[in-house]
C-alpha positions as a LaTeX table, in Angstrom:
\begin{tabular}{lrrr}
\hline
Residue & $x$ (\AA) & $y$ (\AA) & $z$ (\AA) \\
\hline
Unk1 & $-23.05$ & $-10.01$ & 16.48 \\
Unk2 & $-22.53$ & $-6.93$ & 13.82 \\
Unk3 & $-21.31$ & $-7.67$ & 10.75 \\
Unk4 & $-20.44$ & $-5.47$ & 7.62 \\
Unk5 & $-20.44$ & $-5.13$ & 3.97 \\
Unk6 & $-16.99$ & $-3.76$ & 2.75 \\
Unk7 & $-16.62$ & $-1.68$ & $-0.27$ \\
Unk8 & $-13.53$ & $-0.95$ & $-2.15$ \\
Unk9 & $-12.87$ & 2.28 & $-3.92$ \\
Unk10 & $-10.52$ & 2.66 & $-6.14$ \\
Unk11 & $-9.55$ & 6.23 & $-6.76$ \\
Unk12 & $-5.91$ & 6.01 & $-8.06$ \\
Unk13 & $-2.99$ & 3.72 & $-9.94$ \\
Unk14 & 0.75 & 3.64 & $-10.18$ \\
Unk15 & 3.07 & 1.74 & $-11.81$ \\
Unk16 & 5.61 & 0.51 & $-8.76$ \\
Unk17 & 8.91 & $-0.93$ & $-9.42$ \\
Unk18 & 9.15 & $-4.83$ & $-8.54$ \\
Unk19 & 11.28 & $-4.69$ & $-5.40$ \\
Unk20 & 9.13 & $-2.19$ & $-3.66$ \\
Unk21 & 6.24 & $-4.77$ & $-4.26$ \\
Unk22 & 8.74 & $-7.77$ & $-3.32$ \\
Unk23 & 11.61 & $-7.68$ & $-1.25$ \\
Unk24 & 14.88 & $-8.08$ & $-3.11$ \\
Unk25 & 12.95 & $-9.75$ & $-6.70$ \\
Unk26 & 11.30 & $-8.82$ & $-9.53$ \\
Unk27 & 14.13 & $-6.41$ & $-10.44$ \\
Unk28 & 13.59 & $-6.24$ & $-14.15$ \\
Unk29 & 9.18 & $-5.49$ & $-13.55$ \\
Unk30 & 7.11 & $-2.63$ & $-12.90$ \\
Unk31 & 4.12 & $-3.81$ & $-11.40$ \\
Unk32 & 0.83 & $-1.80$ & $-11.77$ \\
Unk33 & $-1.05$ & $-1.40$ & $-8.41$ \\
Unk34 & $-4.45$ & $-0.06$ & $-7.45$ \\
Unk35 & $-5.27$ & 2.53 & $-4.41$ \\
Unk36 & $-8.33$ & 1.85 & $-2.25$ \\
Unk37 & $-9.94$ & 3.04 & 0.50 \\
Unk38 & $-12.72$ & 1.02 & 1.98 \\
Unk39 & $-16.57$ & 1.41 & 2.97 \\
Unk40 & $-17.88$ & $-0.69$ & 5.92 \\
Unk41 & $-21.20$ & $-0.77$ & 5.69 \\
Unk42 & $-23.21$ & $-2.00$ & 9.34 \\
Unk43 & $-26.07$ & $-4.10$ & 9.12 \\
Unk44 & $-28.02$ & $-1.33$ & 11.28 \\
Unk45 & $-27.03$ & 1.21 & 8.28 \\
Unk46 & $-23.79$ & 2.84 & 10.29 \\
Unk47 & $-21.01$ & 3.54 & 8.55 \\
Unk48 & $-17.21$ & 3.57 & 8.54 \\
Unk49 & $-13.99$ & 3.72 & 6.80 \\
Unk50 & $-10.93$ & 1.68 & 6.40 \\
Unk51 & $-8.11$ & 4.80 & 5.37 \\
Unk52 & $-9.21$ & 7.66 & 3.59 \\
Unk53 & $-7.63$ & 7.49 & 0.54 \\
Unk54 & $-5.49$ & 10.37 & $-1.37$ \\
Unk55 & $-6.07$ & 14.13 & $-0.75$ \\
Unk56 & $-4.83$ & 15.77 & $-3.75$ \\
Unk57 & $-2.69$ & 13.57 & $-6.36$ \\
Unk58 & $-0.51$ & 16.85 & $-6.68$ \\
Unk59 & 0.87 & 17.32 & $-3.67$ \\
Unk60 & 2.25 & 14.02 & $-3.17$ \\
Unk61 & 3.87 & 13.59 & $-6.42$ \\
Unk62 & 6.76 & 15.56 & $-6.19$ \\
Unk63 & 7.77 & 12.94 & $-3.68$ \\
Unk64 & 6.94 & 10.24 & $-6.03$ \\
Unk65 & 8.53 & 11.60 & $-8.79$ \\
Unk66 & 12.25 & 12.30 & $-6.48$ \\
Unk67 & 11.88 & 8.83 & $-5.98$ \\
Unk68 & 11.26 & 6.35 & $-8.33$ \\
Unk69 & 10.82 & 9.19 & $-11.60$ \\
Unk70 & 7.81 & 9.76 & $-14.29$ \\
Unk71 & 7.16 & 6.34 & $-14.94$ \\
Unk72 & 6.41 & 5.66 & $-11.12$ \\
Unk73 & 3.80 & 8.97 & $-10.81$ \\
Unk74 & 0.77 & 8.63 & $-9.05$ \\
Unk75 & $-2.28$ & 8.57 & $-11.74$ \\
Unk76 & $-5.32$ & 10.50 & $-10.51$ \\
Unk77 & $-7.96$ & 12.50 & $-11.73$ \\
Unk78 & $-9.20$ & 14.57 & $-9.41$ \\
Unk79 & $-11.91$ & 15.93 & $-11.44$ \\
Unk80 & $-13.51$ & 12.69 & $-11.24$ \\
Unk81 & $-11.70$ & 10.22 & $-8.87$ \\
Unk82 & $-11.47$ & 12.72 & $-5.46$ \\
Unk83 & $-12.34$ & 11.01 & $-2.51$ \\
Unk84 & $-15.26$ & 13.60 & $-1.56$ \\
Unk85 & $-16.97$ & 12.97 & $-4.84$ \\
Unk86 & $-16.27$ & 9.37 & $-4.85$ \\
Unk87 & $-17.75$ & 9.26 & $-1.23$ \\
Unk88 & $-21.16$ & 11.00 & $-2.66$ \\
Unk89 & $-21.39$ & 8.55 & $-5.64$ \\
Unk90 & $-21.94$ & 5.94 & $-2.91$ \\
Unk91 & $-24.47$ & 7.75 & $-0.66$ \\
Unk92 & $-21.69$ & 8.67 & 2.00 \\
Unk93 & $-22.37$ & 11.45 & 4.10 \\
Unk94 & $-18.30$ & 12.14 & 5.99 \\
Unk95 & $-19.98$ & 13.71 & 8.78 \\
Unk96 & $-22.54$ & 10.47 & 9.26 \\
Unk97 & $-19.10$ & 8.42 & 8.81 \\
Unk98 & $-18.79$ & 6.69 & 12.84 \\
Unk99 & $-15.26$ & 5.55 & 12.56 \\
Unk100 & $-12.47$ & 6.14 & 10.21 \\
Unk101 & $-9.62$ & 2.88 & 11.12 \\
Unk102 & $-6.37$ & 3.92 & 9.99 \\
Unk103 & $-3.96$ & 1.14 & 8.95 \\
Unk104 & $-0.75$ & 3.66 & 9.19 \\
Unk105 & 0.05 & 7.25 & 8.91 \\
Unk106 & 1.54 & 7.31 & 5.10 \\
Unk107 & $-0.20$ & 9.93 & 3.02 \\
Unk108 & $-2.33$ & 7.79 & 0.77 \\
Unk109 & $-4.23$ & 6.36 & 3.53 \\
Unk110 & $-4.85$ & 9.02 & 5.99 \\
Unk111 & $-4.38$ & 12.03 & 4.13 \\
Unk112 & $-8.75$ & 13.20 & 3.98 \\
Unk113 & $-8.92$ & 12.44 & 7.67 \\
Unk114 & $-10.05$ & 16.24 & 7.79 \\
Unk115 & $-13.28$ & 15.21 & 5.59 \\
Unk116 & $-14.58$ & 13.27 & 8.48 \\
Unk117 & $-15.67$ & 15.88 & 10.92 \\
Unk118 & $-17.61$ & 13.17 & 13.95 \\
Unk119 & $-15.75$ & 10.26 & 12.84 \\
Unk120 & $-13.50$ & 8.23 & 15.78 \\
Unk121 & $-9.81$ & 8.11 & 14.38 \\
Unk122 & $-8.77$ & 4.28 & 15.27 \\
Unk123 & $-4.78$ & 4.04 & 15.04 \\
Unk124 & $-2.74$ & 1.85 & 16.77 \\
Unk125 & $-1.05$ & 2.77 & 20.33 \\
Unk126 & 2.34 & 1.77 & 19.77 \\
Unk127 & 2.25 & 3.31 & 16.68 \\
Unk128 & 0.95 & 6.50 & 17.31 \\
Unk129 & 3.24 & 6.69 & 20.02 \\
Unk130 & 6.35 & 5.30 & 18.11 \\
Unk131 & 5.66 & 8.22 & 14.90 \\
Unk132 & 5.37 & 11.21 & 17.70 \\
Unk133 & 8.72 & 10.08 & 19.41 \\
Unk134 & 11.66 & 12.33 & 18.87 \\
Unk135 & 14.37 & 9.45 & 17.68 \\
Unk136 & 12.04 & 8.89 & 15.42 \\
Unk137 & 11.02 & 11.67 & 13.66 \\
Unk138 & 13.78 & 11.63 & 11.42 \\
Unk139 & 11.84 & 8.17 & 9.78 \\
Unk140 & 8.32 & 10.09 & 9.26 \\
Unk141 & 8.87 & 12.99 & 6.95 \\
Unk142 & 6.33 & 15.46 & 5.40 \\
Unk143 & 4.81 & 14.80 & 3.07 \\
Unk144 & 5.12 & 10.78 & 3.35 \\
Unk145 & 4.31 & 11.16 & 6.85 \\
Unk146 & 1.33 & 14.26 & 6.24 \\
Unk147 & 2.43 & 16.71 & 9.33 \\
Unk148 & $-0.92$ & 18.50 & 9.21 \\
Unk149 & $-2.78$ & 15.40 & 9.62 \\
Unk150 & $-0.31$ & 14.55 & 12.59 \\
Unk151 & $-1.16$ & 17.79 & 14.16 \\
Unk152 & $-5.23$ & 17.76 & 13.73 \\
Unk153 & $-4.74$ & 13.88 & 15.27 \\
Unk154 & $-3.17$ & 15.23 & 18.14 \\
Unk155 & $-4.62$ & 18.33 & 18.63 \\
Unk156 & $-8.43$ & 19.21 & 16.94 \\
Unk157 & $-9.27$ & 15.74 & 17.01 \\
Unk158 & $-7.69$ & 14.75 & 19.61 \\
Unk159 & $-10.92$ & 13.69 & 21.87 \\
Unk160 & $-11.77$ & 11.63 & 19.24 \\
Unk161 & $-8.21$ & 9.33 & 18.70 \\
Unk162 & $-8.72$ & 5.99 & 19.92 \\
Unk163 & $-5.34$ & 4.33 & 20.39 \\
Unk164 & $-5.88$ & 0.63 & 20.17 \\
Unk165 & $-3.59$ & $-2.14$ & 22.22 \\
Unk166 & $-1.60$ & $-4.21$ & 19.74 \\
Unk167 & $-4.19$ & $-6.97$ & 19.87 \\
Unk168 & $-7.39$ & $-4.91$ & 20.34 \\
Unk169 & $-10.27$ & $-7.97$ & 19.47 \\
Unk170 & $-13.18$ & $-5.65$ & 19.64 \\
Unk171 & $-13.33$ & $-1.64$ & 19.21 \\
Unk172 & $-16.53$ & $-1.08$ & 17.82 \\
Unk173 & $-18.88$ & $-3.65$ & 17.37 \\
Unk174 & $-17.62$ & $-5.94$ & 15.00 \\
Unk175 & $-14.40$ & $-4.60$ & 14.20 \\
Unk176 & $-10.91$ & $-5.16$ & 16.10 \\
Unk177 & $-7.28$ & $-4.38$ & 15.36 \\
Unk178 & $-4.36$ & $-5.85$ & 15.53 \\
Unk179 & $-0.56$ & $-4.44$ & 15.30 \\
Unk180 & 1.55 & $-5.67$ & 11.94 \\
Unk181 & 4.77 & $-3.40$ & 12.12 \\
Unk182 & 6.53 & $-4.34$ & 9.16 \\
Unk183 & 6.03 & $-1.25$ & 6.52 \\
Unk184 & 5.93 & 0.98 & 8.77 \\
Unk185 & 6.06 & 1.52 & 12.80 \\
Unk186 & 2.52 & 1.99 & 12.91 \\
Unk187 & 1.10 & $-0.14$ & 10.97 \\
Unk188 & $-2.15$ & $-2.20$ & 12.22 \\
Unk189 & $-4.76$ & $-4.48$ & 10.51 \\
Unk190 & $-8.40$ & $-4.41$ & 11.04 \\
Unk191 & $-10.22$ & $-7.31$ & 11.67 \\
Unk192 & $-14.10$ & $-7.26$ & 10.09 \\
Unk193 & $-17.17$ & $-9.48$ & 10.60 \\
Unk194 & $-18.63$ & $-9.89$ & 7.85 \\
Unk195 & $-21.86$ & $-12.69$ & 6.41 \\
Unk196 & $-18.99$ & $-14.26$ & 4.62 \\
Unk197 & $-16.77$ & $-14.75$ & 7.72 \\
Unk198 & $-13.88$ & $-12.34$ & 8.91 \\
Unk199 & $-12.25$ & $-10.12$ & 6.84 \\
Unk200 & $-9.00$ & $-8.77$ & 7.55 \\
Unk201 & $-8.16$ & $-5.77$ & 5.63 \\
Unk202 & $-4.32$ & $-5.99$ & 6.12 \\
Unk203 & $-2.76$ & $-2.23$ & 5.01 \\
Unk204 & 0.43 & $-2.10$ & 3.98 \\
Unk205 & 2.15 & $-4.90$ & 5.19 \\
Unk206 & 1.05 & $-6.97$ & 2.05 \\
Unk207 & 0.21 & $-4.73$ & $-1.01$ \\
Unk208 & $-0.98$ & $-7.52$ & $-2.86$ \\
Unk209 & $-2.57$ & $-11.10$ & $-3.04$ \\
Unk210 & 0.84 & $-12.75$ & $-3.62$ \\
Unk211 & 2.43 & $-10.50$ & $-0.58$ \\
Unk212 & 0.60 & $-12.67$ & 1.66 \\
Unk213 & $-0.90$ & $-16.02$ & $-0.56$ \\
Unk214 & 3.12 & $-16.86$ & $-1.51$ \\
Unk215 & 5.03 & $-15.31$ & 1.76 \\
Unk216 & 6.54 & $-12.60$ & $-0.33$ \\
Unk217 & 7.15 & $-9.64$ & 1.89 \\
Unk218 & 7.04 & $-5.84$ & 0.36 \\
Unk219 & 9.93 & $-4.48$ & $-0.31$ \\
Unk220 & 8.89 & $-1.16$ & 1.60 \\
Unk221 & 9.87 & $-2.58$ & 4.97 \\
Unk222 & 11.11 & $-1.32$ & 8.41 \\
Unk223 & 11.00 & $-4.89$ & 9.54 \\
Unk224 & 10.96 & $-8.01$ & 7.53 \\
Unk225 & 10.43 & $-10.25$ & 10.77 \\
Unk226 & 7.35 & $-8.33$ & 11.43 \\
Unk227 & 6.16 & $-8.42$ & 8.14 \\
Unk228 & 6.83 & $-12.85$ & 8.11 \\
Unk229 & 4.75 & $-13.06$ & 11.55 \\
Unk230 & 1.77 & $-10.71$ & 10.40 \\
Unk231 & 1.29 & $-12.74$ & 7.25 \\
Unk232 & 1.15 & $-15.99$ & 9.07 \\
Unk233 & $-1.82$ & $-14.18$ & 11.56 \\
Unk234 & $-3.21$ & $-12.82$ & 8.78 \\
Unk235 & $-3.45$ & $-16.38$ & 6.83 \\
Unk236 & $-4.31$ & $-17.98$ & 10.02 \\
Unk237 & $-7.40$ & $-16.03$ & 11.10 \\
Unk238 & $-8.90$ & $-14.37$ & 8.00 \\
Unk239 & $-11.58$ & $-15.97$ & 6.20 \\
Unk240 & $-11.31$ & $-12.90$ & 3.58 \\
Unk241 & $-8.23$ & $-11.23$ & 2.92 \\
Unk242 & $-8.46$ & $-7.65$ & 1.39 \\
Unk243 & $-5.13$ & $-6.19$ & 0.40 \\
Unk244 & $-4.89$ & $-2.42$ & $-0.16$ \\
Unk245 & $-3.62$ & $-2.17$ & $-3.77$ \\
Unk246 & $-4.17$ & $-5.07$ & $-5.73$ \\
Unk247 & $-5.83$ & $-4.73$ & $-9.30$ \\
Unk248 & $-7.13$ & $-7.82$ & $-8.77$ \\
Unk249 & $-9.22$ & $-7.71$ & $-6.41$ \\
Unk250 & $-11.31$ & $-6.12$ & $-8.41$ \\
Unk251 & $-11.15$ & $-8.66$ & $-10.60$ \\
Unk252 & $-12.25$ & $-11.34$ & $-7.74$ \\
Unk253 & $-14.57$ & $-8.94$ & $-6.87$ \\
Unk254 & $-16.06$ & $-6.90$ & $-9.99$ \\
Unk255 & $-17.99$ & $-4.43$ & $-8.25$ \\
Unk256 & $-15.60$ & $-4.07$ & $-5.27$ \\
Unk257 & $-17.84$ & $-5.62$ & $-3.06$ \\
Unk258 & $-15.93$ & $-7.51$ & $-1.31$ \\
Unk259 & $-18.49$ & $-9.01$ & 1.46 \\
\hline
\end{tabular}
């Protein structure tokens, strides 16, 4: 059986007001959160990604800003912390990258998916299908929802989408998928085989440890029922759980290796 090493990269922080973190508490906190993409590493040497991290801190700011004001803004520096740069510091070639498994379509996870010129783009079927569907549209605007990388998904890239099931167990060897909802309509998890056991790198349906460790779901929510069932699943079948913007897993794991 494969089995990976998984990398965290850190390339960005924010300072997020408590009841986007937790639904309906922490009202008086502003909680500082991390932003990762992640490195799978095969034991054959083959490569993939878990989201691509941020494209350019500047153009999603504005957003940012509109919504939650200065203290809220999205800290990167791009002369040092852009994902093409960070990807070289660790030996990653983007057009060597196999797969790149996309845990939704918000613009701090899929923005780069241009970077990745061979990769497969693994997204979930109901998802994909859910954000293209004109009732919907109104729910996925630019730049949350990045229309260009929409457009090269469906069109340029197109031969390469894989659209997985909602319980996919196995889509390249080692990894699988499986369908959250919750934060967004199209939001999946991604199951990992790791030495350590399986990993399930769970996007945005818990942020943090505590999201899923206490059964506190985010506060950035489509559906709350969704978000209760995936954390159960998630606690019931990981042997490593690797939220997407906790600061501390980087202090469970100093390096950011998490397996």
């Amino acid at each position: 059986m494969a089995t990976y090493s998984i990398k965290a990269i850190k390339h960005a922080e924010q300072s997020a007001p408590g009841p986007q973190m937790f639904y309906l508490s922490d009202w008086d906190r502003w909680i500082d959160v991390f932003f990762y993409f992640f490195i799978l590493r095969r034991d054959d040497g083959r490569v993939a990604l878990v989201d691509t991290g941020i494209r350019d801190v500047n153009e999603i700011n504005p957003l940012v800003l509109g919504g939650v004001g200065e203290r809220g803004r999205f800290r990167m520096d791009m002369s040092r912390e852009s994902v093409p740069l960070l990807l070289r510091r660790e030996g990653v070639d983007p057009a060597q990258v196999d797969y790149v498994f996309l845990t939704h379509f918000h613009y701090d996870h899929c923005s780069n998916v241009k970077l990745f010129p061979n990769a497969k783009f693994v997204v979930s079927k109901r998802g994909w299908l859910a954000t293209l569907a004109p009732p919907y549209l109104k729910m996925v605007p630019d730049v949350l929802f990045p229309r260009d990388v929409l457009a090269y998904l469906a069109n340029e890239a197109r031969d390469r989408l894989v659209l997985v099931e909602d319980d996919e167990q196995e889509i390249a060897p080692g990894i699988g998928a499986f369908y959250t909802g919750g934060h967004t309509l199209c939001s999946q998890a991604i199951r990992v085989n790791t030495a350590q056991g399986r990993a399930i790198l769970t996007g945005d349906v818990a942020f943090l440890y505590e999201n899923v460790e206490k059964d506190r779901p985010v506060g950035l929510s489509l559906n709350l029922i969704e978000c209760y069932d995936a954390m159960a699943k998630i606690r019931r079948e990981a042997d490593l759980i690797v939220p997407p913007h906790d600061p501390d897993l980087l202090n469970r794991y100093p390096d950011g290796v998490v397996a």
